[in-house]
GURO-505208 format. One record per residue (C-alpha): residue number from 0; residue in one letter; x, y, z. Coordinates in Angstrom, 2 decimals. Layout:
<atoms>
   kevo   vexmar         u         v         w
    NUM        A         X         Y         Z
...
</atoms>
This chain:
<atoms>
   kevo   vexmar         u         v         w
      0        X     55.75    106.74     60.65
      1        X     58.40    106.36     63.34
      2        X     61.35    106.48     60.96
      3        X     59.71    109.85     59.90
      4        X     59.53    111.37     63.54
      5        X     63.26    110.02     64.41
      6        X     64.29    111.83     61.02
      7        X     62.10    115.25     62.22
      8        X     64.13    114.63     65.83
      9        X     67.25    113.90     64.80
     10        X     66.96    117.09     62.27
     11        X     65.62    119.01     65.36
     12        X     68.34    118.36     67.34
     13        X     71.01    119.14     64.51
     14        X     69.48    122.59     64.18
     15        X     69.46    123.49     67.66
     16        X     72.98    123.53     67.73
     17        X     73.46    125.23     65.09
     18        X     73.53    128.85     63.56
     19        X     70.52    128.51     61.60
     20        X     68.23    127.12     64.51
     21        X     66.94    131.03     65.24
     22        X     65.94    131.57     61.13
     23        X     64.06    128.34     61.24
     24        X     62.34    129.22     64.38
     25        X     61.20    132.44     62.76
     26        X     60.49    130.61     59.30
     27        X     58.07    128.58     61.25
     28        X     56.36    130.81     63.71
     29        X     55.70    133.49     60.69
     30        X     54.11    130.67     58.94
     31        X     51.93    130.27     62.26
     32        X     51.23    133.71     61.85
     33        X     50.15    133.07     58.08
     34        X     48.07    130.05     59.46
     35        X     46.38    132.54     61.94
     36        X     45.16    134.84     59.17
     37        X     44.05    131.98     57.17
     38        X     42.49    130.43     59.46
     39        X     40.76    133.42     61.17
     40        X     39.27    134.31     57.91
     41        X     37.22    130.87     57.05
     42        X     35.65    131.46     61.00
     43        X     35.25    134.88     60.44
     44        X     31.79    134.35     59.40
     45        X     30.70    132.57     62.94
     46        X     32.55    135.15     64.98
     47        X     32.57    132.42     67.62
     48        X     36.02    132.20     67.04
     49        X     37.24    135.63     67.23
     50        X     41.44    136.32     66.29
     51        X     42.72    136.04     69.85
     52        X     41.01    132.45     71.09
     53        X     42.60    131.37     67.12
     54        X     45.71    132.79     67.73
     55        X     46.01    131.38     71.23
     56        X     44.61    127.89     69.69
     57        X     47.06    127.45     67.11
     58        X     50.07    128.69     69.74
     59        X     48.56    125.47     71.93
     60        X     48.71    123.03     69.39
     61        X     52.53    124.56     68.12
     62        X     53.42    124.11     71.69
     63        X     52.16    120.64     71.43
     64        X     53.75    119.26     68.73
     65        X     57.33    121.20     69.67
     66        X     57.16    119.32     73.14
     67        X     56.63    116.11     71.20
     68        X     59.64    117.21     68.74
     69        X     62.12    118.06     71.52
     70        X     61.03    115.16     73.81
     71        X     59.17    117.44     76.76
     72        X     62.66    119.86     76.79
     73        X     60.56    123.06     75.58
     74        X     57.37    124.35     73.87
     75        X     59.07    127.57     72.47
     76        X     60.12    128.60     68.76
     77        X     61.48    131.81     70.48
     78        X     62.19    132.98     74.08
     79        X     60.05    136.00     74.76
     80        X     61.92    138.93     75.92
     81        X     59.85    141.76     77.83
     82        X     61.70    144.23     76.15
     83        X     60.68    142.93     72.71
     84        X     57.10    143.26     73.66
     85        X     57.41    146.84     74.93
     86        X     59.57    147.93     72.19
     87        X     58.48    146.36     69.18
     88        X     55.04    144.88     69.22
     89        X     52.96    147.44     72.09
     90        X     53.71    150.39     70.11
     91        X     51.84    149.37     66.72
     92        X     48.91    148.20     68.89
     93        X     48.18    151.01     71.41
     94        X     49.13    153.57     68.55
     95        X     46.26    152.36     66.27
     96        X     43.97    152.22     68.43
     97        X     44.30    155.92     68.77
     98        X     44.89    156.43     65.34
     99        X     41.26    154.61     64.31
    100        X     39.30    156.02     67.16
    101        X     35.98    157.89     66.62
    102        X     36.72    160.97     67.73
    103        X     33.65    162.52     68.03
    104        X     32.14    159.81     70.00
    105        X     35.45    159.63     72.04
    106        X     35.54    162.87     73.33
    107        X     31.84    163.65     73.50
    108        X     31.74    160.43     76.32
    109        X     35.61    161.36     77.56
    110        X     34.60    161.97     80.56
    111        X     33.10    159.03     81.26
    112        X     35.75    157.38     79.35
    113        X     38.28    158.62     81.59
    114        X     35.65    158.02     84.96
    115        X     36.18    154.23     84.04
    116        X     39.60    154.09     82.22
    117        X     41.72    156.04     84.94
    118        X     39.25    156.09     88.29
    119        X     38.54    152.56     87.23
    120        X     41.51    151.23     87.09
    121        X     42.54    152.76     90.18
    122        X     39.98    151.14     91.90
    123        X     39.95    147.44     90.59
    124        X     44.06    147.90     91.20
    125        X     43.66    148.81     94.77
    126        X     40.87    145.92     95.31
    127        X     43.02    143.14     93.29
    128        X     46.65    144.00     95.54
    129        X     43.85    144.04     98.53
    130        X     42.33    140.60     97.96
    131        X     45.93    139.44     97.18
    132        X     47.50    140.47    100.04
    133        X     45.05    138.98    102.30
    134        X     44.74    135.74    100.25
    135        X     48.11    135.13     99.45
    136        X     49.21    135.30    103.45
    137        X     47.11    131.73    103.62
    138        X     48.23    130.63    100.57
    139        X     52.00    128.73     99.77
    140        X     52.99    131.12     97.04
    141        X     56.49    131.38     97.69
    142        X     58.03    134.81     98.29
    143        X     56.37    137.68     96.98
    144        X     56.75    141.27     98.24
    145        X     54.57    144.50     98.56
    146        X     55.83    145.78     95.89
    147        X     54.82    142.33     93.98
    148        X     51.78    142.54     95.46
    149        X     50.70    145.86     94.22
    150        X     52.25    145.16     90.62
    151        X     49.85    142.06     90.74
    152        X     46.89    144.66     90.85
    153        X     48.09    146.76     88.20
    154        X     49.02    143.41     86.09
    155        X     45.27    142.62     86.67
    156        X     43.72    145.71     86.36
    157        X     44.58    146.05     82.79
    158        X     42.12    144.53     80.23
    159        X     41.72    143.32     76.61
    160        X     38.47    144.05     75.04
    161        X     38.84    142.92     71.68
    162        X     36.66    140.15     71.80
    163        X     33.48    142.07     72.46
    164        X     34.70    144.89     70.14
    165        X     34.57    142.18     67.36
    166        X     31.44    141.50     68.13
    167        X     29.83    145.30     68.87
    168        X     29.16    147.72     65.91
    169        X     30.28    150.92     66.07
    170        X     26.93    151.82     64.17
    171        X     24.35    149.77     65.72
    172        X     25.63    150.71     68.99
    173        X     27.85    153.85     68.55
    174        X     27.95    154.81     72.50
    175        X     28.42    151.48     73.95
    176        X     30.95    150.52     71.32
    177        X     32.74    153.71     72.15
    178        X     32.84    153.41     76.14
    179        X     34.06    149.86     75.68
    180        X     36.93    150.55     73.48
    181        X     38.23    154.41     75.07
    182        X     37.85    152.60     78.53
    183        X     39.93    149.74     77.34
    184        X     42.79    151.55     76.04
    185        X     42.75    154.18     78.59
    186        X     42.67    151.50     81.15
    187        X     45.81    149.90     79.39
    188        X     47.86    153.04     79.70
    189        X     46.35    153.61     83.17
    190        X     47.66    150.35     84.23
    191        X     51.01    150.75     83.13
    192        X     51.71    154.15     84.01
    193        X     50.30    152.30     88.00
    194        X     53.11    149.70     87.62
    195        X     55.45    152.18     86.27
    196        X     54.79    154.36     89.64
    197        X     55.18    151.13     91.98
    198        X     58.52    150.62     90.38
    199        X     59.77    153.71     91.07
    200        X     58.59    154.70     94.95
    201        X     60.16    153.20     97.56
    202        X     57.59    150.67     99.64
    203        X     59.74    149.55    102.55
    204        X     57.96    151.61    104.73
    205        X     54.57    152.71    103.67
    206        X     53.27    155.72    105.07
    207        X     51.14    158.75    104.43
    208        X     54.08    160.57    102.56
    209        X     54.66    157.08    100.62
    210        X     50.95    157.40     99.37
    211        X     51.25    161.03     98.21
    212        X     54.47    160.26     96.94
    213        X     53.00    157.70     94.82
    214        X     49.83    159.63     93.97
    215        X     51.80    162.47     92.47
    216        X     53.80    160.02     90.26
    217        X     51.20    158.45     89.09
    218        X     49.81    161.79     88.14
    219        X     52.86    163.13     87.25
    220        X     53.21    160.19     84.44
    221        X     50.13    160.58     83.51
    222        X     50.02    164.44     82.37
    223        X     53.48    164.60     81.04
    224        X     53.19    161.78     78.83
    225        X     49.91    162.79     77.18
    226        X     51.56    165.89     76.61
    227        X     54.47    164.39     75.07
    228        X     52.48    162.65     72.61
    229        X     50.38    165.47     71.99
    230        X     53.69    167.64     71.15
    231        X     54.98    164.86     68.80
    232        X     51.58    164.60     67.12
    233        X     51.53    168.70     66.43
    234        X     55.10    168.31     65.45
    235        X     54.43    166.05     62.83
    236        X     51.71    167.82     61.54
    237        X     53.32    171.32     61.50
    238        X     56.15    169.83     59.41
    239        X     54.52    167.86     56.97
    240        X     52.06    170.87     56.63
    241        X     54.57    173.47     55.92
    242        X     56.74    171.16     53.63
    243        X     54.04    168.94     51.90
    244        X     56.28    166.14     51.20
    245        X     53.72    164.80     48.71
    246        X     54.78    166.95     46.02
    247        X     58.06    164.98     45.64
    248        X     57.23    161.66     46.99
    249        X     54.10    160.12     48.98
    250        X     56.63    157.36     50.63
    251        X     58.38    160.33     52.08
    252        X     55.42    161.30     54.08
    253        X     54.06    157.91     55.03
    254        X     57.38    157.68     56.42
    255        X     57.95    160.13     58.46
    256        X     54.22    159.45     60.03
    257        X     55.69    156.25     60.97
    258        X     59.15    157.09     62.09
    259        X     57.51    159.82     64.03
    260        X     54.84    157.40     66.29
    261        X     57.39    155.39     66.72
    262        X     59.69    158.43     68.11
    263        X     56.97    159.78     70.18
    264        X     57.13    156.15     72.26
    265        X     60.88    155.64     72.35
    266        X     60.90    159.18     73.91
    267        X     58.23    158.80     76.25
    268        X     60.66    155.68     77.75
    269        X     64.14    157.58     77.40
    270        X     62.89    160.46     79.64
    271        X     60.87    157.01     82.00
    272        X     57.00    158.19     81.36
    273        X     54.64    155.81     80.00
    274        X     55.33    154.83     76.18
    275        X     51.83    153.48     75.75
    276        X     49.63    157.22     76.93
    277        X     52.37    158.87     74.52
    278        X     51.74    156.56     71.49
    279        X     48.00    156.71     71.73
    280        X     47.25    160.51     72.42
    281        X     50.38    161.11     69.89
    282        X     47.84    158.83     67.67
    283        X     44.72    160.57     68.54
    284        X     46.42    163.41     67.51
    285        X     48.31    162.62     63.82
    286        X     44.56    161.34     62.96
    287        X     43.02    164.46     63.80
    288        X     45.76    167.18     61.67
    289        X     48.80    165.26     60.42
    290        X     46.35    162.50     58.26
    291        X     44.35    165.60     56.53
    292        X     48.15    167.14     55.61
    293        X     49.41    164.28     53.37
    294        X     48.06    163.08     49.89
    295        X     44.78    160.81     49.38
    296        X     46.84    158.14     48.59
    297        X     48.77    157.96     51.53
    298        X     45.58    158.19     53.82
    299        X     44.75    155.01     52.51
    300        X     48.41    153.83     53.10
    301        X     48.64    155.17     56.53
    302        X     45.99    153.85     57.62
    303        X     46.32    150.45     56.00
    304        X     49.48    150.11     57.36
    305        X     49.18    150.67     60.79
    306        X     46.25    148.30     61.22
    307        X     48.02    146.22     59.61
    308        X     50.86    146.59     61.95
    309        X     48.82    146.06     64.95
    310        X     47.17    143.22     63.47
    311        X     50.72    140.71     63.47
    312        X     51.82    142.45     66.92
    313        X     48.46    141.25     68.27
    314        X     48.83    137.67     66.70
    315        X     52.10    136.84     67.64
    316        X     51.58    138.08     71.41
    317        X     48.74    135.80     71.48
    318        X     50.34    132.46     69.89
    319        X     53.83    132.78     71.81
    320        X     51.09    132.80     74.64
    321        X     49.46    129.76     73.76
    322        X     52.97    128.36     73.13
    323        X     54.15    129.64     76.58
    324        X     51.22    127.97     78.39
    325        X     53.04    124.52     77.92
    326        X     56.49    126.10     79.26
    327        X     57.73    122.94     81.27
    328        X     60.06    125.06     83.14
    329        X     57.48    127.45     84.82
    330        X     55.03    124.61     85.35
    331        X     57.89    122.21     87.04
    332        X     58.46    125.15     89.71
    333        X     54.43    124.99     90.69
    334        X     54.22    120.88     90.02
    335        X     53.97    119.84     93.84
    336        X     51.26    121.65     94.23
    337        X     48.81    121.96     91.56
    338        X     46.04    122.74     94.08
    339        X     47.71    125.53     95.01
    340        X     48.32    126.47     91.34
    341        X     44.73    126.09     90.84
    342        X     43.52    128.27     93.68
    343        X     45.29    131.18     93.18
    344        X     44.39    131.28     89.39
    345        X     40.91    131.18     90.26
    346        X     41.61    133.48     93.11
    347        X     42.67    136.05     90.67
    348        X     39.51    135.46     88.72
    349        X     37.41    136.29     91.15
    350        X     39.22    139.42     92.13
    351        X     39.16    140.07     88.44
    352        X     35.36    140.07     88.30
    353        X     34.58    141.85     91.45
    354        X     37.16    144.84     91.06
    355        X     35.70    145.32     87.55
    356        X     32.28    145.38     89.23
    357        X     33.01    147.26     92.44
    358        X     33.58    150.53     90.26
    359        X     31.68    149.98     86.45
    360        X     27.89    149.94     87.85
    361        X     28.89    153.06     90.79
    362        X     30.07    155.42     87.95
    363        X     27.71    154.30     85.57
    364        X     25.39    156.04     88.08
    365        X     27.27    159.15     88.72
    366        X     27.74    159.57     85.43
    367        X     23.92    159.27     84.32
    368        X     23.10    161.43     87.43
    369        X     24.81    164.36     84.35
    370        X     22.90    163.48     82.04
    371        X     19.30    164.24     81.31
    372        X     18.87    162.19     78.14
    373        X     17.38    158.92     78.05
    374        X     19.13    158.15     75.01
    375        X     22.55    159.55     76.30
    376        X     22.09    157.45     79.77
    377        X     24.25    154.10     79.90
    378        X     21.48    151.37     80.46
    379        X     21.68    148.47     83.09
    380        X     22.03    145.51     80.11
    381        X     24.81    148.07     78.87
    382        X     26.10    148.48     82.63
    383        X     26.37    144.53     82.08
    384        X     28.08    144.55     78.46
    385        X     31.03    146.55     79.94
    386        X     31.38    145.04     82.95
    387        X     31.68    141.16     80.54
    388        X     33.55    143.40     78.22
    389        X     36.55    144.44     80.70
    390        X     36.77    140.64     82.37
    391        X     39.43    139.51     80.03
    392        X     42.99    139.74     80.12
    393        X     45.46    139.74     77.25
    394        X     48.98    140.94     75.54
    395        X     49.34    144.27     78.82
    396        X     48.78    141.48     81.67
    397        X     51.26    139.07     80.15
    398        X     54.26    141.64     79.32
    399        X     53.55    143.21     82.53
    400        X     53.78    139.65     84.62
    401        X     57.16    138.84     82.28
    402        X     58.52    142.20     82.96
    403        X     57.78    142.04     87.04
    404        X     58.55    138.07     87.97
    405        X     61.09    136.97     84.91
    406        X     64.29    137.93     83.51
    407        X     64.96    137.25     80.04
    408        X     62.18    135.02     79.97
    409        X     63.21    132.71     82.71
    410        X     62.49    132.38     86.16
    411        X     63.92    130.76     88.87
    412        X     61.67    131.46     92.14
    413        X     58.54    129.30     93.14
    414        X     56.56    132.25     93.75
    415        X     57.22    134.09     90.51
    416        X     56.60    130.91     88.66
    417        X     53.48    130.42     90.20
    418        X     52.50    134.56     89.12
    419        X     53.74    133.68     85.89
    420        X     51.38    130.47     85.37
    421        X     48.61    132.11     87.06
    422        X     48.87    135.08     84.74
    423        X     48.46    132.88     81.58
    424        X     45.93    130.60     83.10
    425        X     43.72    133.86     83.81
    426        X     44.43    135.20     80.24
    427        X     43.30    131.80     78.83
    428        X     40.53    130.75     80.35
    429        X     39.05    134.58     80.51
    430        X     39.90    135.10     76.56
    431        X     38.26    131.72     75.72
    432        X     35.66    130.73     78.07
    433        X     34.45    134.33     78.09
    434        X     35.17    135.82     75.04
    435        X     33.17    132.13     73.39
    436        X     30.18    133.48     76.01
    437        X     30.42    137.20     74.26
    438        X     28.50    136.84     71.49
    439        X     25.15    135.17     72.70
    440        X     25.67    137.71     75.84
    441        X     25.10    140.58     73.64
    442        X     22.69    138.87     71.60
    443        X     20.71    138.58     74.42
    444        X     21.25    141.75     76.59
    445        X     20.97    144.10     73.00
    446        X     18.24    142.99     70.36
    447        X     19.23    144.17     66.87
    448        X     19.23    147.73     66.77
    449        X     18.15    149.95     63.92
    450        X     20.01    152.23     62.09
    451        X     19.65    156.23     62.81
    452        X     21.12    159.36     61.36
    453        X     22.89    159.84     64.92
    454        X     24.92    156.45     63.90
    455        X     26.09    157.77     61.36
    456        X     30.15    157.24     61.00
    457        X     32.31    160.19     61.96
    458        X     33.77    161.38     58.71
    459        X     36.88    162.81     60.71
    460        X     38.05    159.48     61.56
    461        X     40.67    157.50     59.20
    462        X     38.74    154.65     59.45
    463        X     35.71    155.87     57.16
    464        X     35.66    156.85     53.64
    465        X     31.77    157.45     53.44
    466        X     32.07    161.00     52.51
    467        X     35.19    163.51     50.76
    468        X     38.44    163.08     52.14
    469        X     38.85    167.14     51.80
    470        X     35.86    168.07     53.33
    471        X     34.84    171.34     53.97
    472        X     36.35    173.20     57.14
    473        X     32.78    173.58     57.91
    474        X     31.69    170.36     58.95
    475        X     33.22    170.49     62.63
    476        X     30.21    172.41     63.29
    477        X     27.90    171.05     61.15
    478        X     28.68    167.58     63.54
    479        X     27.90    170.03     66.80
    480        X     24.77    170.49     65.33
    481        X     23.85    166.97     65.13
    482        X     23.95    166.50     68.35
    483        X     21.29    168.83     69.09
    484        X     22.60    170.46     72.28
    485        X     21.59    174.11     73.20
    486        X     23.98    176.67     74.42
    487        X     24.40    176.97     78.05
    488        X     23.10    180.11     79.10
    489        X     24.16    180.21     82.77
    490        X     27.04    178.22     84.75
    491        X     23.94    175.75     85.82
    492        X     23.92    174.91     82.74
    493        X     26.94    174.34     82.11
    494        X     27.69    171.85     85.01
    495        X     24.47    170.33     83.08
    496        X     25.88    169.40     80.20
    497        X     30.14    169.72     81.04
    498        X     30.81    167.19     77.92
    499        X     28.89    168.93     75.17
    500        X     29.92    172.54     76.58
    501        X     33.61    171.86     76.38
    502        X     33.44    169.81     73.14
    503        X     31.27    172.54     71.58
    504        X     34.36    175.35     72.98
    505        X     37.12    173.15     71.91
    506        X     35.74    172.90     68.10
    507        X     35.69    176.59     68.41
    508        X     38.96    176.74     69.13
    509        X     40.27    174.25     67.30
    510        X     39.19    176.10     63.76
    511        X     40.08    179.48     64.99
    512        X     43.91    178.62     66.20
    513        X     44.50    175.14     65.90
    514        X     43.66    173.87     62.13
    515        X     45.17    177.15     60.46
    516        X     48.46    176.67     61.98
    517        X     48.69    172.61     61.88
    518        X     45.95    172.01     58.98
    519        X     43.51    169.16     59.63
    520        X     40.34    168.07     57.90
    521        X     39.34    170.52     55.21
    522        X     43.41    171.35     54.64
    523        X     44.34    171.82     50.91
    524        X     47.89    171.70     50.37
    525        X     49.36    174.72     48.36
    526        X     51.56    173.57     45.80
    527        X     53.41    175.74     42.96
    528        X     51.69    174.85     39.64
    529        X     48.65    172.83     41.26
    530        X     45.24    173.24     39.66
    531        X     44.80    174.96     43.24
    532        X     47.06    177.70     42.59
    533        X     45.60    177.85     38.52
    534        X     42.19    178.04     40.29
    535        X     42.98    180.92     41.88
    536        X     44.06    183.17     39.01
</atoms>
């Protein structure tokens, strides 16, 4: 055995000086990706063991055996770059999720989507950089900043529900599934466009023009770049409406659907908004028109594709962070004082957990105080679910603590060590201890629901295939009828039922002006010699 390991050292050490050490790094972290996808598939059955604790489990054990290999020197295959994350693997991710989101469900609860997504995360930021601030001044944490305080809350404040969306059904429990998952990627973008605003205000002085300053910013960031992605996302369904690639070539379209996400992001960051609110609304958006426009086939492409996409981004953010949670040269900075290490992680916890409470249980109230529905109402055991579901941290946290206390990777100040380690300590233990406590949670909190028409799966969204793919035009309002909500005969009730009223008007709308001009569900593509155009003489 040992002249084995000195042959895998000495052949180690050979390739690290040499030009082929980066293609055998990526030889052997895609086959940890491959070994992620295997091995997430024989547990997928227990769904004890969601993707993310596997992921982060096999980038532990990598790390392991890499420290052994290179004698305690690193645990890395790669170096992570914050730019690589940002550029290449958040894009895929934030854009499917608004690519596969119900819709329906989405925007019927958007405003208490956005109550807990954006006035949320506001909150939970502003009680994290609070707690900080005042624990940190008793605390040996090196030297940290305002401005590194405040990113800390906005690092924080963003969350990773994925574990309890693996677990939820969007059938059994079509409401709760969708407040969990619209509040957790409108918290995402929420929290980046925060740290984007910190980064660009001045906080030397903080005063009451400071706070507007950085108030209008933050809203500033936030409209424009959900109008960006909503331009790109009309864009790209105007064009591939009006020229109907498909008739040629079906690769030609899936294409430019893909070229164009991608666009809408790397715009949103060359004019300095937030890439991820541009990706997802661009996403909402290309599902609603510009995935009716193209050919059947390439619906099932598309949408293949860019979970598919999303699916490796997620997987290798996860194992280089189970790798990175070995990093010897981050830990050596904090290694006098573990204690300290240790407290602040836990620290951060507990901020975690109350900011999420201090505003999830408050708006669940003002937001059932609008509704007169039991069944529309979000129940205390539900109150519960979403708090659990928003209590871990994932990929936004870590990019965000890489892009705010490292450069290039490295670091070479105590206290931005200490953020660093802290940062992956939180995302660890809250992705694994909690996310193995999801399952019996829910099991517990929800018994097994039954099926009902009202569960029924939005046939506008790319993700189901229940029903036609060319449905009629009619069906936008044969889904408002579903939901059995009368017209609002005065402006009481209207400010009764805001939600329903406005998502009733904008279906109006969006089949008198919208879908003729950018197509959409129920869009038939005229083509010259089509049994469409024979059908019509």
């Amino acid at each position: 055995m040992t002249p084995i390991l000195n042959y895998v050292v000495s052949k180690w050490q050979a390739l690290s000086t040499s030009d082929h050490a980066s293609v055998v790094s990526i030889n052997l972290f895609v086959a940890l990706l491959c070994a992620c996808i295997v091995i997430g598939h024989l547990l997928e059955e227990t769904r004890w063991m969601n993707e993310s604790i596997t992921a982060l489990l096999i980038g532990m054990f990598a790390g392991i055996v890499i420290l052994l290999v290179s004698r305690g020197k690193s645990s890395h295959l790669l170096l992570f770059s914050e730019d690589t994350f940002f550029i290449y693997l958040l894009p895929p991710i934030i854009f499917n999720a608004g690519f596969q989101v119900k819709k329906k469900q989405f925007f019927v609860n958007f405003m208490t989507i956005m109550l807990f997504g954006a006035i949320g995360t506001l909150v939970s930021c502003f009680i994290i950089s609070l707690g900080a601030f005042q624990f940190f001044k008793k605390m040996d944490v090196g030297s940290l900043d305002i401005a590194d305080i405040l990113a800390i809350g906005a690092i924080f404040a963003a969350t990773d529900s994925v574990c309890t969306l693996q677990i939820l059904s969007q059938d059994e429990t079509p409401l709760l599934y969708s407040l969990v998952f619209g509040e957790g990627v409108v918290n995402d973008a929420t929290s980046v466009v925060l740290f984007n605003a910190i980064q660009s205000i001045d906080l030397s002085n903080i005063d009451a023009r400071v706070a507007i300053h950085f108030l209008g910013s933050f809203f500033y960031l936030f409209s424009t770049s959900t109008l960006l992605g909503v331009f790109v996302g009309l864009l790209s369904a105007y064009i591939i409406r009006k020229l109907y690639f498909g008739r040629h070539s079906t690769d030609r379209e899936v294409a430019l659907m893909i070229l164009m996400a991608y666009l809408s992001y790397m715009l949103a960051e060359l004019l300095d908004l937030s890439g991820i609110l541009t990706v997802f609304f661009c996403g909402i958006v290309m599902s609603h028109y510009t995935w009716h426009n193209v050919t059947e086939s390439s619906r099932v492409t598309t949408k293949h594709a860019f979970a598919t996409l999303s699916f490796i981004s997620e997987s290798f953010i996860f194992v280089y962070v189970g790798m990175d949670a070995l990093d010897i040269e981050k830990w050596s900075f904090v290694s006098d004082s573990p204690g300290t290490s240790v407290a602040v992680s836990a620290m951060l916890l507990g901020l975690v957990m109350v900011g999420r409470a201090a505003f999830v249980f408050p708006l669940s109230f003002l937001s059932n105080l609008a509704k007169k529905s039991a069944d529309e109402k979000i129940t205390f055991r539900e109150q519960v679910i979403i708090w659990w579901a928003g209590l871990m941290r994932g990929a936004v946290s870590i990019a965000l603590a890489y892009h705010q206390f490292t450069r290039a990777g490295h670091t070479q100040l105590r206290g931005n060590a200490m953020m660093i380690t802290s940062t992956v300590t939180v995302v660890l233990f809250s992705t694994m201890v909690f996310g193995l406590l999801t399952k019996p949670l829910i099991k517990c909190l929800i018994p097994h629901p039954k099926l009902t028409t009202s569960m029924l799966s939005d046939p506008a969204t790319p993700k189901s295939f229940s029903v036609p793919l060319l449905g009629s035009a009619q069906d936008s309002e044969l889904d408002l009828d579903n939901l059995h909500v009368s017209r609002p005969t005065s402006i009481r009730a209207f400010l009764a039922t805001p939600t329903h009223t406005v998502h009733r008007y904008w279906r109006k709308f969006d089949d008198a002006f919208m879908r003729p001009m950018f197509g959409g569900r129920g869009f038939v593509p005229f083509v010259p010699g089509s049994p469409t155009e024979r059908g019509g003489h």
